[in-house]
C-alpha positions, 0 to 999 in steps of 0.5 A: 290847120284841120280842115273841119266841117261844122255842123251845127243847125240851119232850118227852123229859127234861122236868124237865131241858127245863123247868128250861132253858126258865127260863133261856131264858125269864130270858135274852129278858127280861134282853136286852129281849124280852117272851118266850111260850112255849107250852110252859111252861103248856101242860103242865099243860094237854095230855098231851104223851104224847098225839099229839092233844093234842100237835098242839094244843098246837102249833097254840095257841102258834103262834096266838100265835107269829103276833104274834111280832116274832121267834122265839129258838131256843135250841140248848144241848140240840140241836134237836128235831123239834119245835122244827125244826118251830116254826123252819119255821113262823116262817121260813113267817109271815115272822118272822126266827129268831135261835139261841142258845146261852146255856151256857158 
């Protein structure tokens, strides 16, 4: 199994943001991969309303993401600045970006 790193959107709509996380986080699992994503416990952790905590909560997911084989960026609901952010600092570890989009 690849250890992948799922980026895909948190802040805005989350109810709608953290029901697709699902179904990125079920699609690594069912093509092979040992997926994290910091955001899907982060939340009940860190305000992400709150700037500072915000900030942390990124910098921990990207502690783990350095043991990442690959980042998974799933693009369906576009790609926030957030994510562009994740995906910069993946290319910047050395750890190859793969898009996806998995809704028909």
């Amino acid at each position: 199994m690849k250890r992948a790193l799922i980026i895909s959107p948190f802040s805005g709509n989350v109810l709608e943001n953290m029901a697709y996380l699902n179904q990125c986080l079920a699609y690594a699992i069912s093509h092979g991969y040992a997926p994290f994503a910091g955001h899907a416990y982060l939340p009940d952790a860190l305000d992400d309303n709150d700037p500072t905590q915000r900030r942390l909560g990124m910098k921990i997911a990207r502690e783990w993401a350095k043991f990442a084989e690959i980042a998974l960026c799933f693009c369906d609901l576009g790609v926030s600045k957030g994510m562009r952010s994740d995906v910069l600092a993946a290319i910047a570890a050395g750890i190859s970006v793969e898009s996806l989009r998995i809704r028909r």
